[in-house]
N, CA, C and O atoms as CSV, one atom per row, in Angstrom:
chain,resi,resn,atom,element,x,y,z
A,1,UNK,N,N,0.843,-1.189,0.000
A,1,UNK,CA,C,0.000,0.000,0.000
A,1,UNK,C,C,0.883,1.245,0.000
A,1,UNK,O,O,2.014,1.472,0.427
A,2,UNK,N,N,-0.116,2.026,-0.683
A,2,UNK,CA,C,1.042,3.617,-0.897
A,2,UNK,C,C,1.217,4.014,0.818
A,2,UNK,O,O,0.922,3.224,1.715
A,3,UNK,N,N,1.786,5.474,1.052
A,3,UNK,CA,C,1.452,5.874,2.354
A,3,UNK,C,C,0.349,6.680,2.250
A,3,UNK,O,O,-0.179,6.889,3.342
A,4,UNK,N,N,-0.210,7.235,1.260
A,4,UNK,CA,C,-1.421,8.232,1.148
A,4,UNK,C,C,-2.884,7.033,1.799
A,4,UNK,O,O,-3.883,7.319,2.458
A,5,UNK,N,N,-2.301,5.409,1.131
A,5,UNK,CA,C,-3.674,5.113,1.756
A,5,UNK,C,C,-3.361,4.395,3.127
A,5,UNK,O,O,-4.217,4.231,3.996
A,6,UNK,N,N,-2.074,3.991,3.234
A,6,UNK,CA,C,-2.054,3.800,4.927
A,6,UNK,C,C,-2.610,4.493,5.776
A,6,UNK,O,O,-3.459,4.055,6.552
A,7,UNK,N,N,-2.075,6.051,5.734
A,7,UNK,CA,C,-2.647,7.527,6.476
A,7,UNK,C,C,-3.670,7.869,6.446
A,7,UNK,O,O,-4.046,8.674,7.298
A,8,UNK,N,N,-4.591,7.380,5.402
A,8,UNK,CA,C,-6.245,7.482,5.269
A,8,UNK,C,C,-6.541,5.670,6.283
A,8,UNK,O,O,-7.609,5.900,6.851
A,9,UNK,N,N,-6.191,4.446,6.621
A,9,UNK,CA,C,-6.752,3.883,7.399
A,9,UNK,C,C,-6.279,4.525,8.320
A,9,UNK,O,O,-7.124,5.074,9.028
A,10,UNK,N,N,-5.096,4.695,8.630
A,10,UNK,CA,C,-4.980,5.235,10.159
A,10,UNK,C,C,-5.972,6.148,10.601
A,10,UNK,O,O,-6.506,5.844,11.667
A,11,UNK,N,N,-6.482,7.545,9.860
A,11,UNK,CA,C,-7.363,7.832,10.650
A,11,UNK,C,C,-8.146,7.742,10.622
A,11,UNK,O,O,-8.764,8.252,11.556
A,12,UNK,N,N,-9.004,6.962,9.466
A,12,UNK,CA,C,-10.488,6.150,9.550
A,12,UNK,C,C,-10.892,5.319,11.069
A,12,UNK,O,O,-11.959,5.245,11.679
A,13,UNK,N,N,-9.429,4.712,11.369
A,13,UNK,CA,C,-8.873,3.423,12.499
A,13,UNK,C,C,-9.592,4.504,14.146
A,13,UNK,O,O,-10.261,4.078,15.088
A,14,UNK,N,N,-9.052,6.006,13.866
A,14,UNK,CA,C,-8.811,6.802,14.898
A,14,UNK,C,C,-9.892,6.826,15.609
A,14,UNK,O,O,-9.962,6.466,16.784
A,15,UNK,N,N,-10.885,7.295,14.868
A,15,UNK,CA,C,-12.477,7.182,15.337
A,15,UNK,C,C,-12.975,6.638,16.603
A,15,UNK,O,O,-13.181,7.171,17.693
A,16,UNK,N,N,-13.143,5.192,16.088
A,16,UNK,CA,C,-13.800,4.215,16.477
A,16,UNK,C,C,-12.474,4.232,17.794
A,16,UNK,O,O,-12.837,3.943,18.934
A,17,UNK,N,N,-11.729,4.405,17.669
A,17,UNK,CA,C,-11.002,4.078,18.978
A,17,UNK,C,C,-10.662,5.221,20.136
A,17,UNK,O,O,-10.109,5.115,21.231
A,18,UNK,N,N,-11.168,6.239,19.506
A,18,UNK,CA,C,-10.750,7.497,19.935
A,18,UNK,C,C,-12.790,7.285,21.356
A,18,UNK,O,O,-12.918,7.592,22.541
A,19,UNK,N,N,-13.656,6.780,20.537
A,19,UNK,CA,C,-15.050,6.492,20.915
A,19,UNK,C,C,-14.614,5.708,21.912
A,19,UNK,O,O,-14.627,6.073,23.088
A,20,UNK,N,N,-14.094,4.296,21.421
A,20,UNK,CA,C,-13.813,3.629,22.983
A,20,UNK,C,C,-13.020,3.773,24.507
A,20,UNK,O,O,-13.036,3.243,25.619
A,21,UNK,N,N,-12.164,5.106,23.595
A,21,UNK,CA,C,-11.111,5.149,25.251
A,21,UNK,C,C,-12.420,6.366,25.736
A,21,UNK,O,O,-12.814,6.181,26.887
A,22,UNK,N,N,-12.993,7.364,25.102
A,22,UNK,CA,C,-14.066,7.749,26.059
A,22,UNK,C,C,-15.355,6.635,26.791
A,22,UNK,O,O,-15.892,6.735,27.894
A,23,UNK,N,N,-15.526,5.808,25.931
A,23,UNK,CA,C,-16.994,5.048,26.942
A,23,UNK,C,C,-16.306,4.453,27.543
A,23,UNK,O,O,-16.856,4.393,28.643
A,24,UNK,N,N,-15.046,3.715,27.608
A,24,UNK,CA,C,-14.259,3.583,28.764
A,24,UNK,C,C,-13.982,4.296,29.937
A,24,UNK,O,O,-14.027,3.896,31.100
A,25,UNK,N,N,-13.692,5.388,29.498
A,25,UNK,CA,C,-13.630,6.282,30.809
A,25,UNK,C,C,-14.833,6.855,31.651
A,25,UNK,O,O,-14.906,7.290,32.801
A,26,UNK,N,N,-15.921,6.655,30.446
A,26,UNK,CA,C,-16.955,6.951,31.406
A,26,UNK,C,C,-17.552,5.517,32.116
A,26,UNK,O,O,-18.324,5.646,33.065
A,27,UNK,N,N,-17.268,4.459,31.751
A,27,UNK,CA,C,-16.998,3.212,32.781
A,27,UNK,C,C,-16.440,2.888,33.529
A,27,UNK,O,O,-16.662,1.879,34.197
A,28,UNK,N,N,-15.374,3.784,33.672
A,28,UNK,CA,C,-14.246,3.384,34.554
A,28,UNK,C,C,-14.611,4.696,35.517
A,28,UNK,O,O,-13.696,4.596,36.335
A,29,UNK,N,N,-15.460,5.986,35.971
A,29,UNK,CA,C,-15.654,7.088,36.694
A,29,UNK,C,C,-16.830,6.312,37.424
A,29,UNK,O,O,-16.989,6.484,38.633
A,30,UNK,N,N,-17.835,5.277,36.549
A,30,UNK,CA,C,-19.298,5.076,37.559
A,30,UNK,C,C,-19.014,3.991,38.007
A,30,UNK,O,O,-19.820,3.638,38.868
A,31,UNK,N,N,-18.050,3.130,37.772
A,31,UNK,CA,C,-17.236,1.658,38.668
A,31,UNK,C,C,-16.258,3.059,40.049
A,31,UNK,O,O,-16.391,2.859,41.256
A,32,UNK,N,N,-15.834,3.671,39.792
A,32,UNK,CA,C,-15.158,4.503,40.863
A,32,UNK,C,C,-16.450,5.048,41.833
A,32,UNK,O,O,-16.794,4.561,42.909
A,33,UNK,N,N,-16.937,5.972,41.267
A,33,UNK,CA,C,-17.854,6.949,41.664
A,33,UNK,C,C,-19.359,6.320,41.647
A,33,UNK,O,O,-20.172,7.071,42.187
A,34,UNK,N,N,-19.883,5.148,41.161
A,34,UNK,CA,C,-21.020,4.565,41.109
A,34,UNK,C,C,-21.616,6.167,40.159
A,34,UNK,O,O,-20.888,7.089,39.794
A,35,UNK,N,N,-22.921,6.064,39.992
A,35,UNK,CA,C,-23.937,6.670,38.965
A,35,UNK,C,C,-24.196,7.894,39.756
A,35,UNK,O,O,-24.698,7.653,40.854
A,36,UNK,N,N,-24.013,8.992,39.523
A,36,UNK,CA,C,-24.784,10.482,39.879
A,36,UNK,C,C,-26.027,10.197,40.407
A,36,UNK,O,O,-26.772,9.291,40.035
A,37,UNK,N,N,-26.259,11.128,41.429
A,37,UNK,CA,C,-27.314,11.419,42.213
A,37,UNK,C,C,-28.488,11.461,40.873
A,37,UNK,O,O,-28.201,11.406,39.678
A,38,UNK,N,N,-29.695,11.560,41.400
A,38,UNK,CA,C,-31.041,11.792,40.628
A,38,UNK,C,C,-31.238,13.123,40.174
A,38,UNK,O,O,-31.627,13.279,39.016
A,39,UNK,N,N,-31.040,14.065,40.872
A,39,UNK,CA,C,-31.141,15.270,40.834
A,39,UNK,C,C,-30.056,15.722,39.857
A,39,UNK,O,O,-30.384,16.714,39.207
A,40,UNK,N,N,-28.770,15.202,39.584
A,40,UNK,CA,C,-28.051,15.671,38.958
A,40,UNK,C,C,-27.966,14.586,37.148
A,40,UNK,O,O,-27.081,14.565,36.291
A,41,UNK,N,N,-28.966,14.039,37.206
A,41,UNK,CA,C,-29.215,13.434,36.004
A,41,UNK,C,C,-30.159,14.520,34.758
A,41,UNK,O,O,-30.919,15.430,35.088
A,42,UNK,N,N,-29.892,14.175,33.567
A,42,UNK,CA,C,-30.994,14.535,32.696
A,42,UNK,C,C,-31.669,13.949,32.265
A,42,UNK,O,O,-31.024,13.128,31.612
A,43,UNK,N,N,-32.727,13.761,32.152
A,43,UNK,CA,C,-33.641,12.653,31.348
A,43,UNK,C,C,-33.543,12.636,30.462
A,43,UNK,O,O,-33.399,13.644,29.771
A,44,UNK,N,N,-33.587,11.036,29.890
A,44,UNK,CA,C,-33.411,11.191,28.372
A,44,UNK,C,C,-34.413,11.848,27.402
A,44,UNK,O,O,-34.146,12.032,26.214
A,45,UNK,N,N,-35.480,12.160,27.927
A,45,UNK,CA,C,-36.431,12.878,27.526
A,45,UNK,C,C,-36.337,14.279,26.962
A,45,UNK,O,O,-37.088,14.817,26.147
A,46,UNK,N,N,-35.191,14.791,27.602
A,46,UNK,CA,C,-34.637,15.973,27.211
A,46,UNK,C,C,-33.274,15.998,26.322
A,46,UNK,O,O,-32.804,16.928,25.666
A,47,UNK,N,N,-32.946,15.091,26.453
A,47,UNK,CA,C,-31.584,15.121,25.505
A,47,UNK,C,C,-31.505,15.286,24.248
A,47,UNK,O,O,-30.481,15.802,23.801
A,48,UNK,N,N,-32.393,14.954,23.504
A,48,UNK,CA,C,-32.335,15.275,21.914
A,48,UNK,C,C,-33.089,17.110,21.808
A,48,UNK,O,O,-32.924,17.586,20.685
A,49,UNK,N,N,-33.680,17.870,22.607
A,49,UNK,CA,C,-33.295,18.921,22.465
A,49,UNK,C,C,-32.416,19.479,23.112
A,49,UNK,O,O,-32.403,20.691,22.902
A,50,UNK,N,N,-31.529,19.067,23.941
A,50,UNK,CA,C,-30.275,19.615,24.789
A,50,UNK,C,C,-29.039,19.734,23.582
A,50,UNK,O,O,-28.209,20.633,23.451
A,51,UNK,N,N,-29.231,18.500,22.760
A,51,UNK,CA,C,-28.227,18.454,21.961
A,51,UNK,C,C,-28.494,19.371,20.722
A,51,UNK,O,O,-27.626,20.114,20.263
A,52,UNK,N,N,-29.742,19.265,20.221
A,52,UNK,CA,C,-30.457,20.021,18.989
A,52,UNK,C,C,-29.727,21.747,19.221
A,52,UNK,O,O,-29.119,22.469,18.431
A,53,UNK,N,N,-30.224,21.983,21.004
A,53,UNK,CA,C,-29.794,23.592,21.111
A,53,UNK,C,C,-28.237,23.662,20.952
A,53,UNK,O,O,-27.700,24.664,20.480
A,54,UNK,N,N,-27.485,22.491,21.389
A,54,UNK,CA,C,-25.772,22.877,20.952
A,54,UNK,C,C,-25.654,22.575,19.614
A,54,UNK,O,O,-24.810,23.384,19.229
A,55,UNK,N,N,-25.977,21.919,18.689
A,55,UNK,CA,C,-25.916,22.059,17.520
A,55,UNK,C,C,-26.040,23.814,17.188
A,55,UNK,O,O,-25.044,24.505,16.975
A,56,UNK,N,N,-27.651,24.422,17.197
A,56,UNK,CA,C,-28.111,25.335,16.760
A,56,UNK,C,C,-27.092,26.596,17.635
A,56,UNK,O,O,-26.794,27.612,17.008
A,57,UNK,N,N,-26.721,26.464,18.761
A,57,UNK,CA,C,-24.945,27.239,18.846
A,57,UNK,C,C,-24.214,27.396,18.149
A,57,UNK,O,O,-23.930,28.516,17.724
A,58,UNK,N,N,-23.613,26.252,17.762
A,58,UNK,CA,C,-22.229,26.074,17.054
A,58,UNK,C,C,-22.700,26.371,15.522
A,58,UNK,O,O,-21.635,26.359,14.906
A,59,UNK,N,N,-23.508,26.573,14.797
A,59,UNK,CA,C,-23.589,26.391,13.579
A,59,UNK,C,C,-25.217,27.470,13.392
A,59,UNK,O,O,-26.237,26.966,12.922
A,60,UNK,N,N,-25.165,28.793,13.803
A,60,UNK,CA,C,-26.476,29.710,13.653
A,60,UNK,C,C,-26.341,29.739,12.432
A,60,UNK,O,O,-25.361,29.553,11.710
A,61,UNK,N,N,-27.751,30.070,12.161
A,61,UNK,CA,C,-28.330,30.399,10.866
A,61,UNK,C,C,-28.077,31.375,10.457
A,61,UNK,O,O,-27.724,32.309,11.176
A,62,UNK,N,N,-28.209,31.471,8.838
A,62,UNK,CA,C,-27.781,32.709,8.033
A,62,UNK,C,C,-28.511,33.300,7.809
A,62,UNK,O,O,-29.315,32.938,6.950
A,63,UNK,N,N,-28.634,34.408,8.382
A,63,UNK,CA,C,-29.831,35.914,8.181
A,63,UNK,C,C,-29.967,36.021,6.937
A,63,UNK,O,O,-30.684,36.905,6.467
């Protein structure tokens, strides 16, 4: 293989692994720390507009 397409798997590779050392770590804080209080949870009920409003942050519309 050339190096142009090695360097394109490598960071295709990055992703997916870059995903697991975070859900790892957030497995490895609630095995330490067990699960957040109730009060300090969000429902999932709210999360797809919690996320919708940081989208609509990062990326406002064009007047």
């Amino acid at each position: 293989m050339d190096s142009t397409a090695v360097a394109g798997l490598q960071a295709r590779a990055e992703r997916p692994r870059s995903d697991a050392d975070r859900y790892a770590a957030v497995l490895d804080d609630i095995a330490a720390d067990g699960l957040p209080s109730v009060e300090d949870r969000t429902p999932w009920e709210e999360l797809p507009e919690a996320q919708l409003a940081r989208l609509a942050a990062q990326h406002p519309a064009v007047a």
